[in-house]
C-alpha positions as CSV (number, residue, x, y, z in Angstrom):
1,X,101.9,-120.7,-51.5
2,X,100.9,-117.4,-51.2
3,X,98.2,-117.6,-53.2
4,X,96.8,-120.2,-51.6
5,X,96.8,-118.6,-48.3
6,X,95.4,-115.3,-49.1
7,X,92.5,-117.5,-50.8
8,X,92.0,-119.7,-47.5
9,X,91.7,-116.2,-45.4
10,X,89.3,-114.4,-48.0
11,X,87.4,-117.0,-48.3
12,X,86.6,-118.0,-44.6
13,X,86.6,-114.9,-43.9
14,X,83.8,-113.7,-46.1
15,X,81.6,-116.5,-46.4
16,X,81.2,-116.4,-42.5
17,X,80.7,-112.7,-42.9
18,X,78.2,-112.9,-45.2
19,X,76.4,-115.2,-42.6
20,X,77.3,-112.7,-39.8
21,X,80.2,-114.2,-38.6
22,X,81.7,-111.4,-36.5
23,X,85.1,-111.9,-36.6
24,X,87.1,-109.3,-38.3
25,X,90.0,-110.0,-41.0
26,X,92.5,-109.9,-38.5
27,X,91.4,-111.7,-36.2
28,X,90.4,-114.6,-38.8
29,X,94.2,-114.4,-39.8
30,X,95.1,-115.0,-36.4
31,X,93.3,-117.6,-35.7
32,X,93.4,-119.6,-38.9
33,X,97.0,-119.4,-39.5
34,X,98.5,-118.9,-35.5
35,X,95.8,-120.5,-33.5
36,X,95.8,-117.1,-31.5
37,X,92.7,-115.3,-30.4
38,X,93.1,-111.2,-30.7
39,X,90.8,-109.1,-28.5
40,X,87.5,-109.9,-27.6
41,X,86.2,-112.3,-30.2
42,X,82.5,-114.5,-29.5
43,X,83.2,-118.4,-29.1
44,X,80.8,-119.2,-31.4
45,X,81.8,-117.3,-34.2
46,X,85.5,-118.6,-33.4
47,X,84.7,-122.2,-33.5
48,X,82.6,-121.5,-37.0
49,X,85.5,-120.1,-38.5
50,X,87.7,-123.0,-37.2
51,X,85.2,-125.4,-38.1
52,X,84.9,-123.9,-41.6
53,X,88.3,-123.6,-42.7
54,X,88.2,-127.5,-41.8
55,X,85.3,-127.6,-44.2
56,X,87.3,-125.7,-47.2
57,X,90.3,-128.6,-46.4
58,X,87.8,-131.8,-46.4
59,X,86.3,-130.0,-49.6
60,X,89.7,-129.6,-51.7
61,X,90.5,-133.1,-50.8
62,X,87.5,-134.1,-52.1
63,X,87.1,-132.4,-55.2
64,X,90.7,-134.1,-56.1
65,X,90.0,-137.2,-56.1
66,X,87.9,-136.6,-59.4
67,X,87.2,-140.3,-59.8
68,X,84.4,-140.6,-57.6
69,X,81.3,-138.7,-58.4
70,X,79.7,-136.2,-55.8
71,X,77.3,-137.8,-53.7
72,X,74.7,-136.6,-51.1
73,X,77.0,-138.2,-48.2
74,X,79.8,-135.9,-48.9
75,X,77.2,-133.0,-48.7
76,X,75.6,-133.9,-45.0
77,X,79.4,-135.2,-44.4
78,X,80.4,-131.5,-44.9
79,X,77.2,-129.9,-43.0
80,X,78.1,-132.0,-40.2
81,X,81.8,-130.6,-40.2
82,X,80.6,-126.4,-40.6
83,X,77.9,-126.8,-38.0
84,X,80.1,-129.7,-35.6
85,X,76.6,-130.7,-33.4
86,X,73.3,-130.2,-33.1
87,X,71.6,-126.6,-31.4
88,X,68.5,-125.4,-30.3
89,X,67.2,-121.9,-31.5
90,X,65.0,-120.2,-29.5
91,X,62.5,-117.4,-30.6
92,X,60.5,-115.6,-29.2
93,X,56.8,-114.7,-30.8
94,X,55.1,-111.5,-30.9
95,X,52.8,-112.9,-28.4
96,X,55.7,-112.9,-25.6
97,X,55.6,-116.7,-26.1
98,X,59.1,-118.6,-27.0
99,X,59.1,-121.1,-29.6
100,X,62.1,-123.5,-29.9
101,X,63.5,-126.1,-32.9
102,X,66.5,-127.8,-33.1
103,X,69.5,-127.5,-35.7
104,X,70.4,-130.8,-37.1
105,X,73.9,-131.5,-38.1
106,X,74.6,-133.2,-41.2
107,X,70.8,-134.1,-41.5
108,X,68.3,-132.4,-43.8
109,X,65.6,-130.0,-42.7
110,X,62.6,-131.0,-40.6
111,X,61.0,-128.2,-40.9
112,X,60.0,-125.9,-43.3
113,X,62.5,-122.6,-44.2
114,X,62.0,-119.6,-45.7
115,X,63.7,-116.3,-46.3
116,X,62.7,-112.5,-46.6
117,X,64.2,-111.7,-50.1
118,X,66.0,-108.3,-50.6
119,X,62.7,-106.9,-51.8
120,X,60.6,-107.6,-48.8
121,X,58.9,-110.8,-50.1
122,X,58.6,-114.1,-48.2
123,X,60.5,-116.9,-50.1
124,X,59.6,-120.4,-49.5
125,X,62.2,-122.9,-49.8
126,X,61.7,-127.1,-50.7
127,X,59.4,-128.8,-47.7
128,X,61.1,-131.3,-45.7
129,X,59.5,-134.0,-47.7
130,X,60.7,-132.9,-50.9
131,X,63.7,-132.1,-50.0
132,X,65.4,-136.0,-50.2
133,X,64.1,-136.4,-54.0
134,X,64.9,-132.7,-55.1
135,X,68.5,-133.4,-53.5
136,X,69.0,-137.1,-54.9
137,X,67.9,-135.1,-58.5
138,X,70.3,-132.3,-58.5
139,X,73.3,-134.6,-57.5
140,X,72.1,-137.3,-60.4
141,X,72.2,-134.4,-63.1
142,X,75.0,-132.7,-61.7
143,X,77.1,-136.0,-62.0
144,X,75.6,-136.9,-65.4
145,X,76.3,-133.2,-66.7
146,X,79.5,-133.3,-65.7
147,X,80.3,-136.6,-67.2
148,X,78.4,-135.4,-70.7
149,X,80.9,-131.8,-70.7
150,X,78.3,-129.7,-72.4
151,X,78.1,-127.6,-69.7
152,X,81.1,-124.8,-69.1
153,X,82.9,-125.0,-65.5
154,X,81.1,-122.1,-64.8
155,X,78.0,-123.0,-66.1
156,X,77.9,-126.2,-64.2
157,X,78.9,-124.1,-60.7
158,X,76.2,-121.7,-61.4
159,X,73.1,-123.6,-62.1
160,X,74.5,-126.0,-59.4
161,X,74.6,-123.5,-56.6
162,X,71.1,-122.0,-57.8
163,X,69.2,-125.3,-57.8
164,X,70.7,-125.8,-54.1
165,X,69.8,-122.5,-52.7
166,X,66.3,-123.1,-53.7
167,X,65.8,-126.7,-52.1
168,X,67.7,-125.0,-49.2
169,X,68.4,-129.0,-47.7
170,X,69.2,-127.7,-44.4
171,X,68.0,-125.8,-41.7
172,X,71.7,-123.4,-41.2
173,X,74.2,-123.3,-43.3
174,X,72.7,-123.4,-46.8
175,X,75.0,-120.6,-47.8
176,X,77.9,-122.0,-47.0
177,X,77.7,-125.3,-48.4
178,X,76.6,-123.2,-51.6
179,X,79.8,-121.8,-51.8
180,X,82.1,-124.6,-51.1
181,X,80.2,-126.6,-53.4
182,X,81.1,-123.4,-56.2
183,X,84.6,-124.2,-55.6
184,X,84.1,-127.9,-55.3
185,X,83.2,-127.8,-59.1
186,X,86.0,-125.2,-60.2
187,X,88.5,-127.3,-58.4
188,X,87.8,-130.4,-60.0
189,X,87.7,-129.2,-63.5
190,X,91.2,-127.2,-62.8
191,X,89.5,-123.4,-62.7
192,X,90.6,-120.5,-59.7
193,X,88.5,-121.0,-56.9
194,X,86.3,-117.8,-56.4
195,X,85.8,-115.6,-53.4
196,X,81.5,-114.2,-53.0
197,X,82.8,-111.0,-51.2
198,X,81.0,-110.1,-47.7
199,X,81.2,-106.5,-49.2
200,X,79.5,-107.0,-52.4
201,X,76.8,-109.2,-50.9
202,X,73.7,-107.2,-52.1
203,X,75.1,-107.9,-55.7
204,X,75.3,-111.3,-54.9
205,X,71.6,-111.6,-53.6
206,X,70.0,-109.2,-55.9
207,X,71.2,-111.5,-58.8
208,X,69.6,-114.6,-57.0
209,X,66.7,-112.5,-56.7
210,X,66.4,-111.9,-60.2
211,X,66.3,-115.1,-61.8
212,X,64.1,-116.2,-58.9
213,X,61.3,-114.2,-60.5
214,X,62.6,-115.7,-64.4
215,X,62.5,-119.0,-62.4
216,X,59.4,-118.6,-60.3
217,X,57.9,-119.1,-56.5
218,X,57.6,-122.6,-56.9
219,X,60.2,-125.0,-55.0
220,X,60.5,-127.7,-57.6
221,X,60.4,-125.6,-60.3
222,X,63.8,-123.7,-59.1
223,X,65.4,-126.7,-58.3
224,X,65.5,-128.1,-61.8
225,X,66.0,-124.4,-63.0
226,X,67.7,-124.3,-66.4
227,X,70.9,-122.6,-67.5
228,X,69.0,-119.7,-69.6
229,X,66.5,-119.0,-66.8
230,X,69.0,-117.9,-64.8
231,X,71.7,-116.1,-67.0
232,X,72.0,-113.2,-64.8
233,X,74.0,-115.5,-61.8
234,X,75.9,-117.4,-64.7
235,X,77.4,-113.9,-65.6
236,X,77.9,-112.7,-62.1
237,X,80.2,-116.0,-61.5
238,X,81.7,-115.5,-64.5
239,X,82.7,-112.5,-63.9
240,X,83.9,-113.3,-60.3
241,X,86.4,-116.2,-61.9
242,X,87.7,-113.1,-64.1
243,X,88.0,-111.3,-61.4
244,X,89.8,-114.0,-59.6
245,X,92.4,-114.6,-62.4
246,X,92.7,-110.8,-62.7
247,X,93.7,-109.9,-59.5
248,X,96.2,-113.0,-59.1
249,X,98.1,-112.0,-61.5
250,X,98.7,-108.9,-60.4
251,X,99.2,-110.1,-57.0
252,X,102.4,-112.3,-58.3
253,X,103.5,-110.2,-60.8
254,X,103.2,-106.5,-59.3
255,X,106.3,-105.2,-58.7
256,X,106.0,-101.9,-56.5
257,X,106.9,-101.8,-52.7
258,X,103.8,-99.1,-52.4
259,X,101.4,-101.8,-53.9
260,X,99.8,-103.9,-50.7
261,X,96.6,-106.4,-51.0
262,X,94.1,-106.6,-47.9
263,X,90.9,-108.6,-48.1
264,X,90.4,-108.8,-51.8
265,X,91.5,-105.0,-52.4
266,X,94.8,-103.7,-54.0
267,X,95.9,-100.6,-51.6
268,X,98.5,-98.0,-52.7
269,X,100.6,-96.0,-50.2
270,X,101.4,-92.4,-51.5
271,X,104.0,-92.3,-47.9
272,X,107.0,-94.0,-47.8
273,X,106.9,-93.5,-44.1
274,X,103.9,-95.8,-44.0
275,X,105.7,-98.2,-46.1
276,X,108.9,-98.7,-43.9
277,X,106.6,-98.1,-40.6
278,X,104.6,-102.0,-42.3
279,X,108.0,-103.3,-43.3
280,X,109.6,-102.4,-39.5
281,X,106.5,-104.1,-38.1
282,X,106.1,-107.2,-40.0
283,X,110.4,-107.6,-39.5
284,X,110.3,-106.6,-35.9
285,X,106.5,-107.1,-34.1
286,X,108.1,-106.5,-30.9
287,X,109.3,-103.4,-32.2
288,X,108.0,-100.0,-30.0
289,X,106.7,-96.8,-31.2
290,X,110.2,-94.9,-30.0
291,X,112.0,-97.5,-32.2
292,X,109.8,-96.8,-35.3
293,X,110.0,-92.7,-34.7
294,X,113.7,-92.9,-34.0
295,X,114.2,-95.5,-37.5
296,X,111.9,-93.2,-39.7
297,X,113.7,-90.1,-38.2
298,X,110.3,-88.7,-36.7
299,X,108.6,-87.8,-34.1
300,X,106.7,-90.4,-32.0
301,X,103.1,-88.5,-32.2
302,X,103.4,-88.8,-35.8
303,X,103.9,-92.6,-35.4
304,X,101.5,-93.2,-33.1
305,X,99.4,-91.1,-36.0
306,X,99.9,-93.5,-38.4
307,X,99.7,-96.4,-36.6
308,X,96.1,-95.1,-35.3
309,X,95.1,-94.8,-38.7
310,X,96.4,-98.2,-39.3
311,X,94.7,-99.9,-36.7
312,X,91.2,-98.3,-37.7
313,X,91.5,-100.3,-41.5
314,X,92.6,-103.2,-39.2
315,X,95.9,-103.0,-41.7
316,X,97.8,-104.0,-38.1
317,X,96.7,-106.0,-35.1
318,X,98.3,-105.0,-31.7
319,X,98.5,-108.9,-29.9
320,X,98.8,-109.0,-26.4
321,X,98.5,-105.3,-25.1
322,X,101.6,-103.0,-24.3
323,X,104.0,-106.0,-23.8
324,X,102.6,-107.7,-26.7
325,X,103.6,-107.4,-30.4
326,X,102.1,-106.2,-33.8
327,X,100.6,-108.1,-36.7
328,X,100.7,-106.8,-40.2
329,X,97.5,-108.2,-41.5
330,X,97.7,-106.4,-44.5
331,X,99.9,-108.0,-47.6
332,X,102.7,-106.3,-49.5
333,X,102.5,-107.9,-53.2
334,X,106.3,-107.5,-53.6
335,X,107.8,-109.0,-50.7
336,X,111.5,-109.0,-50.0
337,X,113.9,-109.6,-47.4
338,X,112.0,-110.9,-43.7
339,X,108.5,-109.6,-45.1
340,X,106.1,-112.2,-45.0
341,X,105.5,-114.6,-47.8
């Protein structure tokens, strides 16, 4: 149980973020597991977090029922849930002029995308008219790779999620589907789902980067990439399912009060004042800051101190003002007594 939550915030969380999503941890946590809204948050980015932790459920659900093979319908099915409705984007040119196009839900590009790489270069993505074939090919090998088992769990997520970056089927939320479709495949074949942190996301599109130059410009070309041109991505989700089993067994089997997980980090707390100050909070949110100074036996500018410094690593959420009550966002791995679990 725990596990499973601290996977469903990290990896809303970041995904959006990685997309600029603007939402912070906390406020993520607060929405996605107390349907509350903390501070001044923008709608948009509140409904696409919403909308995408729908997404992660419809996907799990999916990639259980392992009888069926994967088909293109669940893939525009799951567009259509991360993007909810068609949008207009407007730009504006460097003429003055604005230029508009619209954002089709659940329906593949119309018009051609690219991206400006990490190193300055225009990328060209699959043109709307390949884009039906490339997609009916990757989702034909993918079901006949999967059904042959040469491939590794890993291997099959990898050269998956590269061959669908570079047809880049829609025209938002290419990412996204990317990464749920990772997952889709570690899921069914009974491997830890896998976190692509917001943090680390230079890593993440450096490594792209580099097998796009093994792979080459052209569109087809990348989406029937093979498994040795693009070695560098196989190892960096290798290493990201390591790093998943790693740190969940530590989570579960740490046994220190002063050991505390946030956002895909392990934090250590030298101050046992900090410690109870968390523990006082999560038991008692409504508690106040002369309540905490007269418990810890100090003085209340030293807790309202160390509650600063809390709120600044968004550790704790204040909800609702002065007659509100705290959140304790961040996790302690060894809880015990009315800490959460």
């Amino acid at each position: 149980m725990r596990l499973n939550q601290k996977f469903m915030l990290e990896f809303n969380y970041n995904s959006n973020h990685i997309e600029g999503n603007t939402l912070t941890y906390g406020q993520t946590e607060m929405l996605l597991m107390f349907g509350k809204v903390v501070d001044e948050a923008n709608m948009k980015d509140l409904e696409e977090m919403k909308a995408h932790n729908v997404g992660l459920k419809m996907m799990q659900t999916e990639a259980l029922e392992k009888e069926y093979p994967l088909t293109e319908t669940f893939i525009r099915q799951l567009h259509r849930t991360l993007l909810r409705e068609d949008y207009t984007v407007y730009r504006q040119m460097s003429d003055g002029s604005t230029t508009s196009y619209t954002v089709h839900a659940g329906q593949y590009k119309t018009r051609p995308n690219s991206v400006i790489t990490v190193t300055g270069e225009r990328f060209e993505y699959a043109s709307p008219e390949e884009t039906p074939i490339l997609m009916s090919d990757l989702i034909q090998w993918y079901n006949e790779a999967e059904n042959q088992n040469k491939l590794s769990p890993v291997e099959l997520a990898a050269v998956f999620h590269y061959r669908y970056i570079r047809i880049h089927p829609f025209e938002d939320g290419n990412g996204r589907i990317a990464r749920l479709m990772v997952n889709y495949i570690f899921l069914r074949h009974n491997y830890p789902m896998i976190v692509v942190r917001s943090k680390t996301k230079d890593i993440y599109l450096k490594t792209l980067n580099k097998c796009d130059h093994s792979v080459g410009s052209i569109p087809t070309d990348g989406a029937h990439a093979s498994l040795a041109q693009i070695k560098p991505f196989t190892e960096y989700i290798e290493k990201l399912v390591i790093d998943e089993i790693t740190n969940n067994i530590k989570f579960i089997s740490e046994k220190a009060e002063s050991v505390w997980w946030y956002n895909g980090a392990f934090v250590t707390f030298r101050s046992e004042n900090t410690i109870k100050l968390l523990n006082l909070m999560t038991n008692s949110p409504d508690i106040t800051v002369r309540e905490i100074a007269e418990a810890l036996n100090i003085n209340k500018s030293a807790v309202q101190k160390q509650i600063k410094t809390l709120q600044n690593k968004e550790y704790i959420i204040r909800v609702g003002g002065k007659k509100g009550h705290w959140h304790v966002a961040i996790v302690c791995t060894t809880p015990k007594g009315g800490t959460k679990k």
